[in-house]
C-alpha positions in Angstrom: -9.7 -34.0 -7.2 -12.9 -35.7 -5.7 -15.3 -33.6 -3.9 -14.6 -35.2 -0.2 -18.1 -34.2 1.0 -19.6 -36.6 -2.1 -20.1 -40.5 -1.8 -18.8 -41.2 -5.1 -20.0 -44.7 -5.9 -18.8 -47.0 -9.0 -21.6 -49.4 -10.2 -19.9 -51.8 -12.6 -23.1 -54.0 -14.3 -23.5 -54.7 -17.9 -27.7 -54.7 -17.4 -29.4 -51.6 -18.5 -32.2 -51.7 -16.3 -29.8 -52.3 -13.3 -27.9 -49.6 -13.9 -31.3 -47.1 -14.0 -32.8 -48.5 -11.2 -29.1 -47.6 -8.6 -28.7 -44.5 -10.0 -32.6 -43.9 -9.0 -31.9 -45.3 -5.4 -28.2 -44.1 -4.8 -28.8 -40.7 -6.3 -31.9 -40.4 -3.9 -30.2 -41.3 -0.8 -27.5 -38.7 -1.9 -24.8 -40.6 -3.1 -23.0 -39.7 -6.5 -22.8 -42.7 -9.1 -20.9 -43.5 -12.5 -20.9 -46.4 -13.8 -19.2 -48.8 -16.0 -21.1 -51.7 -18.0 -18.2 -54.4 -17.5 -14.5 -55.3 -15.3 -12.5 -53.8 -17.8 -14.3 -50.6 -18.4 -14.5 -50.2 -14.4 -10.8 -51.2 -14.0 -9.6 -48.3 -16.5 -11.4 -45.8 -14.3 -10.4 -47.0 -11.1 -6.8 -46.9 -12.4 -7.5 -43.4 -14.2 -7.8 -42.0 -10.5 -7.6 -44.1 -7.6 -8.9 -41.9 -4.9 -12.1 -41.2 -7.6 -14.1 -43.7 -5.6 -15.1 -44.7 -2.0 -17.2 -47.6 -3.3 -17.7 -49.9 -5.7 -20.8 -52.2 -6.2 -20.1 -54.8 -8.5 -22.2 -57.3 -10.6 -20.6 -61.0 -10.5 -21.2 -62.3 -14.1 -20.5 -59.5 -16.9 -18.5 -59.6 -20.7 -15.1 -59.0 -21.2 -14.5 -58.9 -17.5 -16.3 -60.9 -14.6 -17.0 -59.0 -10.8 -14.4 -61.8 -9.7 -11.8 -60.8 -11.9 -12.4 -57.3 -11.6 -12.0 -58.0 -7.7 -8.5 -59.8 -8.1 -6.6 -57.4 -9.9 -7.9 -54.3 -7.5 -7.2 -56.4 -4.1 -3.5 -56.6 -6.4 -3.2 -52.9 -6.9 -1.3 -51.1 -4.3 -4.2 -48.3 -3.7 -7.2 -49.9 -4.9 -7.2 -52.7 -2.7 -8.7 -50.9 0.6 -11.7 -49.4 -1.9 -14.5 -51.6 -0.2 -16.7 -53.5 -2.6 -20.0 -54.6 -2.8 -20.5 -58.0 -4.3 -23.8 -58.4 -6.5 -25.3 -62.0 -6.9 -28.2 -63.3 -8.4 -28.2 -65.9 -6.1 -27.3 -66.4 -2.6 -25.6 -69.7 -2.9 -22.9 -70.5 -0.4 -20.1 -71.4 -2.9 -20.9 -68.2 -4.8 -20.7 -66.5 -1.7 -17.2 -68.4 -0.4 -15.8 -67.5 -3.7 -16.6 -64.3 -3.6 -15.3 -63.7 0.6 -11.9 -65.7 -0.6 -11.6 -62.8 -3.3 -12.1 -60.0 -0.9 -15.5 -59.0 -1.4 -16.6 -58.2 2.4 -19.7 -56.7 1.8 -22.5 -58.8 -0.1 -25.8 -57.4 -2.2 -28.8 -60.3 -3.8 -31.0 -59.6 -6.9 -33.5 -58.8 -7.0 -32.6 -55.8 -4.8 -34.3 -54.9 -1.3 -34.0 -51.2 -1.6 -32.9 -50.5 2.5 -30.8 -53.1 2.5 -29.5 -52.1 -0.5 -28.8 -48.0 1.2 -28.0 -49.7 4.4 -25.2 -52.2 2.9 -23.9 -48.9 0.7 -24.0 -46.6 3.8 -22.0 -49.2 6.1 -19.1 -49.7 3.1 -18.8 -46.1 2.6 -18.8 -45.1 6.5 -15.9 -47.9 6.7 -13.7 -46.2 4.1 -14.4 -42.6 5.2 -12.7 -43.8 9.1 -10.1 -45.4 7.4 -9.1 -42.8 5.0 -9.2 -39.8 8.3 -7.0 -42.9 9.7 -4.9 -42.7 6.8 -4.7 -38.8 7.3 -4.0 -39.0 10.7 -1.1 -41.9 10.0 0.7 -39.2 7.1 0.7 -36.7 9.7 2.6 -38.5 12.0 5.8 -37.5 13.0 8.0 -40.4 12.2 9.7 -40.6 15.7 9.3 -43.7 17.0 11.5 -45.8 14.6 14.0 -47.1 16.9 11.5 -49.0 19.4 12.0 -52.2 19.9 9.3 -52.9 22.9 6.7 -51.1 24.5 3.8 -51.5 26.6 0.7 -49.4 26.2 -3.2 -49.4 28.1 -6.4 -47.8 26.0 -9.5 -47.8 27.6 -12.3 -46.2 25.0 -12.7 -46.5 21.3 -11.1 -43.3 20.5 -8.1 -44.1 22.5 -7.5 -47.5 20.7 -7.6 -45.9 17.3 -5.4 -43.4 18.5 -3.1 -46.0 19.4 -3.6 -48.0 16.2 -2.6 -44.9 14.2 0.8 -44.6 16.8 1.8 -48.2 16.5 0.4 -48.9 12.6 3.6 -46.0 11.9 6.5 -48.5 12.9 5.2 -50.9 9.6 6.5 -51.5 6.0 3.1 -50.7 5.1 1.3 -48.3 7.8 -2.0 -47.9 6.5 -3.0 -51.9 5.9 -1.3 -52.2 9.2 -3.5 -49.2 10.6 -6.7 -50.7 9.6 -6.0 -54.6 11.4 -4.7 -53.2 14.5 -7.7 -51.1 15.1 -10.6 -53.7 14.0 -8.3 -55.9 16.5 -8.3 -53.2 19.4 -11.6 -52.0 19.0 -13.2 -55.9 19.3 -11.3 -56.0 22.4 -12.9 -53.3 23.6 -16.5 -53.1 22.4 -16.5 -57.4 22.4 -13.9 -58.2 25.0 -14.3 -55.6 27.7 -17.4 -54.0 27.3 -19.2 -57.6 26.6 -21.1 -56.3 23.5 -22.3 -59.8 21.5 -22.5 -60.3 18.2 -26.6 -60.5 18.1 -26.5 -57.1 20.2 -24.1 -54.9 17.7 -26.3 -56.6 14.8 -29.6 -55.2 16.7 -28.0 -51.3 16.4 -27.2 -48.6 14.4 -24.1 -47.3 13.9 -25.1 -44.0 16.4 -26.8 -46.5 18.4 -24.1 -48.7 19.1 -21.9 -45.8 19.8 -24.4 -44.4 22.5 -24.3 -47.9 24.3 -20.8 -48.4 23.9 -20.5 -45.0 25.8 -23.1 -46.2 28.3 -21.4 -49.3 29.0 -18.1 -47.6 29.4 -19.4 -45.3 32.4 -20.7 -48.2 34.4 -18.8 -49.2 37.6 -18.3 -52.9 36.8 -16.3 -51.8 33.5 -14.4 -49.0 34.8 -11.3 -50.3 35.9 -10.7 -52.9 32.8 -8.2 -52.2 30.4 -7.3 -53.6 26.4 -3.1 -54.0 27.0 -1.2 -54.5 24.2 2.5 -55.2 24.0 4.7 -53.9 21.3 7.8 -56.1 20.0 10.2 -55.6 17.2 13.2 -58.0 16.4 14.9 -58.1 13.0 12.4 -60.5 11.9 8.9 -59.4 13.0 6.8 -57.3 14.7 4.4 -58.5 17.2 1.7 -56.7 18.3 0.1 -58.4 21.9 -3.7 -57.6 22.7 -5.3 -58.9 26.1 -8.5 -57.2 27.1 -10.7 -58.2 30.0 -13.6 -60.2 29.4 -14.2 -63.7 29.6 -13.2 -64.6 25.4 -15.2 -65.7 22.4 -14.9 -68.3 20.1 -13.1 -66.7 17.7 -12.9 -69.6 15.7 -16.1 -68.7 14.2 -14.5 -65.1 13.0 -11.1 -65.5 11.0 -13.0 -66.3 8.4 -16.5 -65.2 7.0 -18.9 -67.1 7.1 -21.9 -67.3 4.4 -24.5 -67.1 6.9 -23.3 -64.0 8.1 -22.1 -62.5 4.6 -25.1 -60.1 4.8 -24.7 -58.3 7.8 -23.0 -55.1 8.3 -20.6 -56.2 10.8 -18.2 -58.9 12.0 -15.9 -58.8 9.8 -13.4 -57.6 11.1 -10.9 -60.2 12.2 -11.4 -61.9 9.2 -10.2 -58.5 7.3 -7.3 -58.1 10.1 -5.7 -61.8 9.0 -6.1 -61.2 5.2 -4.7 -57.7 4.9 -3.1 -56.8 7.5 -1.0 -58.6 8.8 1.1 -62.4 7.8 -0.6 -64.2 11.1 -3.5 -63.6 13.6 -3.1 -66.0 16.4 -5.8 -66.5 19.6 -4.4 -67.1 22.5 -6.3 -69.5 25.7 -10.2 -68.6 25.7 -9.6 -65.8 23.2 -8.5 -62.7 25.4 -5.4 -62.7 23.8 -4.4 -61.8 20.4 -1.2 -62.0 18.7 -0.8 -59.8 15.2 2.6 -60.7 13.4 3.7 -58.3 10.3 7.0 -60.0 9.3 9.3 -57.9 8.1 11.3 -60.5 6.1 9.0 -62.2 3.8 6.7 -60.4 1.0 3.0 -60.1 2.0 
């Protein structure tokens, strides 16, 4: 079994030199590499043990088996699709970049590398997994007691009561922990975004302790006190629909079911975009963007 107080990271690159120079950095910054020197070499390992990993940084163009290719059959696999991965270019061009987003690479590194960004864009992938897998916990822990609902109302307020919610309702889907992971990037954008009036620029202007502290701050001030994220519950033999209406004034959300190029580097926002890929079979904006509505169908395969 992994040690779960060790980053284990997987650097699949068929360059020598490459290889040498991340286990210098990660090992450094206190991560634990292996590494693989093309897709099919990496896949085998992945496979071998899939909770062996908690990231993967993977070279585009290598022999035997391309970053792409690699990418496809893990976002395939049933427990390797979650595993976040960091897409390595040579170039930043925007069709490299679009293919690589429409294969589920969220997170994006360039050659030659920029060594913070390179920790920073590692630290943000691996902080990602480790809240989803104490989700994940959480959601296998749960008492299964809430199968016969069919509609509920609920009202969170703070960050840790919408993923405590999101673990509650992610329960009552065919598949609870993809589920788990779009219902509380959803929730916790209606919070931090919707209610609280946190911009994009703002959140890309903090760390990840800073943007907790202000998120706090924000919370305790009078004009924010009373607002609320409320989200309605519905189940029918078809579907289930999850409703989310928070406070604020909207967003063009246009700009975030998808991501875009220009914002493939940054360590946020992409959230939504994850949300309507993997979690769920439609995301659809309601008005000025308050409203969200989440369908998981429980008819046709994902």
């Amino acid at each position: 079994m992994p040690d779960p107080t060790v980053t284990n990271v997987l650097v699949v690159d068929d360059n020598a030199l490459d290889r040498r120079l991340l286990k210098v950095h990660l090992e450094g910054d206190g991560y634990q590499p292996a590494f693989a020197t093309n897709g099919r070499e990496a896949l085998e390992l992945l496979e071998r043990n899939d909770e062996a990993f908690d990231v993967v940084l993977l070279d585009r163009k290598m022999p035997e088996m391309g970053g792409l290719e690699l990418l496809a059959k893990m976002k395939e696999h049933p427990r390797l699709r979650m595993i976040p991965v960091i897409l390595q270019t040579a170039f930043a061009q925007e069709d490299e970049i679009l293919e690589g987003i429409r294969a589920g690479a969220y997170y994006y590194l360039t050659k030659p590398y920029n060594v913070p960004m390179l920790l920073t864009v590692v630290r943000t992938a691996a902080s990602d997994y480790a809240e989803y897998k104490e989700m994940r916990t959480r959601l296998r822990q749960q008492v299964e007691t809430l199968r016969l609902l069919r509609h509920a109302a609920f009202s969170v307020r703070t960050v840790e009561e919408a993923r405590d919610l999101a673990t509650v309702l992610a329960g009552e889907c065919p598949d609870p922990f993809t589920a788990l992971i779009g219902l509380t990037e959803l929730l916790l954008n209606a919070v931090e975004h919707g209610n609280l009036g946190i911009t994009y620029d703002e959140k890309s202007a903090m760390s990840r302790k800073e943007w907790q502290a202000e998120v706090e701050r924000r919370l305790s001030l009078p004009e924010h006190a009373a607002k609320r994220v409320d989200v309605i519950f519905e189940r029918d033999d078809a579907a289930i629909r999850f409703t989310i209406r928070d406070s604020g004034n909207g967003f063009d959300w246009s700009r975030f079911l998808d991501i875009d190029p220009s914002r493939a580097f940054d360590t946020h926002g992409r959230g939504i975009a994850m949300a309507r890929r993997l979690s769920f079979h439609s995301v659809e904006f309601l008005g000025n963007g308050n409203t969200v509505v989440a369908t998981v169908s429980l008819t046709a395969d994902r």
